[in-house]
Every structure is written in structure tokens, then in C-alpha cells.
N, C-alpha and C positions, 0 to 999 in steps of 0.2 A: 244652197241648203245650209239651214242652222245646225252644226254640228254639237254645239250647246247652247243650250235654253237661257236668253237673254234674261229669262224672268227667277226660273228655279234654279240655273247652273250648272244642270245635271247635260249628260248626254245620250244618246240617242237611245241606247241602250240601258239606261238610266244609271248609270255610275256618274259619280263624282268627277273631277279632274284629274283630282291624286290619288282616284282608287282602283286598284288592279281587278279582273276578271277571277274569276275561283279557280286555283289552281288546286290538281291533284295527281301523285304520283304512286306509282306502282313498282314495286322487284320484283323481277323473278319469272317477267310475260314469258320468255322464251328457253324451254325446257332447254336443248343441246348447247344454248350460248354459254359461253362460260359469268357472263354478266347479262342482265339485259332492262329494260324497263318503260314502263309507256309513262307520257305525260302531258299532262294536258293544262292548258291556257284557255279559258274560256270555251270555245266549239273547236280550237286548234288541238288535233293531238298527234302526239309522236311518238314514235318504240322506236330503241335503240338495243343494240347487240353489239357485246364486245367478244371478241375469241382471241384468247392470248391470255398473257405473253407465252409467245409458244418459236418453233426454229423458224427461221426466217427461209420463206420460200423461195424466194429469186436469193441466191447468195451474191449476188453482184450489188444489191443494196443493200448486203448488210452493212452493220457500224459498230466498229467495236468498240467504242466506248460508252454506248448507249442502247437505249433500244429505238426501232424504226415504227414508226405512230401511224398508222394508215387510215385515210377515212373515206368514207361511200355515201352522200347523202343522194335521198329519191323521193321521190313523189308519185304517190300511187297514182295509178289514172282516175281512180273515184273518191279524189282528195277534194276538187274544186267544180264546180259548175262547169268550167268549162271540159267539154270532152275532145278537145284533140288533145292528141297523145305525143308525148315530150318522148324526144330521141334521146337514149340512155347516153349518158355523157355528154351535155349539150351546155350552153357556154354556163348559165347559171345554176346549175346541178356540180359544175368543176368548180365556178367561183365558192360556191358555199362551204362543201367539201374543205376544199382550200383552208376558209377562213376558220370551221369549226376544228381542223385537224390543227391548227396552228393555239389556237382559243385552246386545244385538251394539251397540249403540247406542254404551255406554261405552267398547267399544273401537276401534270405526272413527272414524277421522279425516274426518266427514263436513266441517267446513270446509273439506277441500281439494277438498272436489267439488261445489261449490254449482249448481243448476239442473238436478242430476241427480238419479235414482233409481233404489236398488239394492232389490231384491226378492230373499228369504227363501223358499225353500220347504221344508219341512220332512215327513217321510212316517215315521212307526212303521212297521214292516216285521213285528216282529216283539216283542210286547211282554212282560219279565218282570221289573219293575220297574226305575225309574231312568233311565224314558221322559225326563225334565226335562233331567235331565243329559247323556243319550245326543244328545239334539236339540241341543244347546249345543254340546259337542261338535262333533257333525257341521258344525254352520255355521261354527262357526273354519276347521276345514278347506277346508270350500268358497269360504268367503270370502278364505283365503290360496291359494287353486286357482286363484280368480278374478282377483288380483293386487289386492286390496281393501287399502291402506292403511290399516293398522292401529298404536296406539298401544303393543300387547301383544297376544297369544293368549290371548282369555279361555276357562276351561274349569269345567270343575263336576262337582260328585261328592255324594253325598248319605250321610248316617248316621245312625242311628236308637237308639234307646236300649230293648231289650229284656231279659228277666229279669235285671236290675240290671246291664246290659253294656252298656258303648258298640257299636253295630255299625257297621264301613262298608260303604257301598256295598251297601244292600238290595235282596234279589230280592224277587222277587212276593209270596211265602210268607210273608216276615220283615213288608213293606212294609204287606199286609191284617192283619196279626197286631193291630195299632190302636193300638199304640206310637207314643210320639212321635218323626218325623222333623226333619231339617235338610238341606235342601237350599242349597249353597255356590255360588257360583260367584263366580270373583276373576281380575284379572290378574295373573299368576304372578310377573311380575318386579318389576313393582309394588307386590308383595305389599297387593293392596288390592283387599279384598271389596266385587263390583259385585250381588250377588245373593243373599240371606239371605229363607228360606222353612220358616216352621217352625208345623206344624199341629196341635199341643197342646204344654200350657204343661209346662217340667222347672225346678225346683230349679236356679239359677245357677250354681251349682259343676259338675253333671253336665251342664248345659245349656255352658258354656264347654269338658267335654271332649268334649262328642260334636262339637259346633265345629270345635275341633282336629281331633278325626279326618277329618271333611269337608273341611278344607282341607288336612291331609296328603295326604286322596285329592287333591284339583284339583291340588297340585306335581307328583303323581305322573305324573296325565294330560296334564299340559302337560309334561314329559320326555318321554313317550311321542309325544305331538305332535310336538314338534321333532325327535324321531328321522324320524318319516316324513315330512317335510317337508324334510329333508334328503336322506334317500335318494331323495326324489321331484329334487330340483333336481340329484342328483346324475348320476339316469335322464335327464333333458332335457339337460343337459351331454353327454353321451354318445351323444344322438340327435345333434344337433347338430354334433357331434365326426365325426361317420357320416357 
């Protein structure tokens, strides 16, 4: 299969190489979370729920010089085509968890909140590839929903390297194609990558530009970020104002 058009350039879905999918984000989906928020990558979306920083429930992991970061990621049964049902805690449900609670880790300021714990939840809604990212994503938002002190808004975007093309920000289609991806995720202002994921090997030179185009996608979505994080403080302004 041509995953892009030998003649026009474009792809399947008609984007560009180096153009991302419409992304859009939401605060404030989930009434009792203390943070929460959906968001979406193309037909990929995700809601995310933070509750915290609040007392640490098992006191055997607490930490007192910090606070203890927890994260749950899932995948609804009516995220993907396929309908059998994934066992809650199953190897790639812990690996991602894993990687997203480690990815929020870098950027919360858990030293200022030692003897607390903030907990991560994470939901696929709707999956068509760039689940990783879409989840990362979402808990920046919840986590600044939540009023979580943070160092930077980490964000993430992923790109793949298909018929001798860099691509960004792969759908379902491109993502099973078995091309090698790169999954980013950096704080923007920082400019300093917290999360580097890359599941077959490429040639250094193509491997450094598909890099590039992953973290051109993260500056992109951290702009997008700070757009609605501002129109959001600017909606409570105006409540408040009322």
C-alpha cells in the first residue's frame, strides 16, 4: 500500500508529511475530579482525571520528601474495532502507566508537596493511533485543571518513518503499516526531551529527522495547550467577575 501519493505527496488521509491531525482540548469533563480533561488527536481521544494531592492512602509508600505520582491508564472496551476485552492490568496497560506516570513525574514539582499523593487516571475513549501521546497530553491538562505545580507543560507527539518519508503524528493505518516509530514527549520551554520511544532501529541521519519532526509536533501541542489554558483562566475570570 502507498502510504503517500508518489504524485501529490499527500497521505492517505490527506495530510501532508509534516502535518499533524486537528487537535482539541477540553477542562473540566469530570465534575468530582479535582482536575480533569478530554483530548483529542485526530479520531484518538482521551479524558484524564487527577485527584490530589490529597493524604497518601497506603502510608507504607509514603515519601517524605516528596509527593508519591500514581497513574491508571485503560482502554475502554468500545475504543477500537476490536471487541475482545483486555484484562485490567495486562502487560501493556502497566507498561504505559509506567511510562506516562514517569513522563508527569519530570514535570510536577513533587518536592513541594511531600506526604501527599496525586493519582493519574487515564481512559482511551476512542483509539486511532497516538494513544501515548493523546494520554500525555490529557494529564498536562488535568493536572493544570487541578492546580498541580508544575515545572513546565510536558506534551508529546509521535512520528514514524514510512515509504522513505518522515511522518508526523500517525493514525492507526500508517502506525500498523510496521514502520519504524518515535514517540517525543519534552517540556517545551525547556526545550528538554523527558520521553524518547522508538520501536525499530533507523539509520541516524533519518532517525535525528523523524526526531525533529516529533518534537516540532510537542512545540506545536504545547502552543495549543497554552491557548486553552488561557481561555480557560480567562472563563473563570469572568465567572468570578459575575
Amino acid at each position: 500500500m502507498e502510504y503517500v501519493n508518489p504524485l501529490t505527496g499527500f497521505r492517505l488521509d490527506g495530510r501532508r508529511p509534516n502535518e499533524m491531525r486537528q487537535i482539541r482540548g477540553e477542562i473540566g469533563v469530570v465534575a468530582k475530579a479535582d482536575g480533569s480533561a478530554l483530548f483529542e488527536m485526530g479520531n484518538t481521544k482521551v479524558i484524564a482525571a487527577v485527584y490530589g494531592p490529597r493524604e497518601v492512602q497506603n502510608k507504607g509508600q509514603q515519601i517524605n520528601n516528596r509527593a508519591l505520582v500514581r497513574c491508571e491508564y485503560s482502554m475502554a472496551n468500545f475504543s477500537t474495532g476490536d471487541r475482545r476485552r483486555r484484562p485490567k492490568g495486562d502487560r501493556r496497560s502497566t507498561e504505559i502507566s509506567l511510562v506516562i506516570r514517569q513522563t508527569m513525574e519530570a514535570c510536577i514539582l513533587t518536592h513541594l508537596l511531600p506526604h501527599s499523593q496525586i493519582d493519574i487516571f487515564v481512559q482511551v475513549l476512542q483509539a486511532d493511533g497516538g494513544t501515548r501521546s493523546a494520554c500525555i497530553n490529557a494529564a498536562t491538562l488535568a493536572l493544570a485543571d487541578a492546580g498541580i505545580p508544575m515545572r513546565d507543560i510536558v506534551t508529546s507527539c509521535s512520528a514514524g518513518y514510512l515509504c522513505s518519508t518522515p511522518l508526523l503524528d500517525l493514525n492507526y493505518i500508517e502506525d500498523s503499516a510496521g514502520g519504524p516509530d518515535v514517540t517525543v514527549g519534552m517540556l517545551a520551554k525547556m526545550d528538554k526531551v523527558t520521553l524518547l520511544q522508538m520501536d525499530a532501529k533507523l539509520p541516524m541521519d533519518i532517525f535525528e529527522n523523524v526526531m525533529q519532526l516529533a518534537i516540532e509536533g510537542c512545540k506545536a501541542v504545547a502552543h495549543y495547550i497554552r491557548e486553552v489554558l488561557l481561555e480557560h483562566t480567562k472563563q473563570l475570570e469572568c465567572h468570578r467577575g459575575a
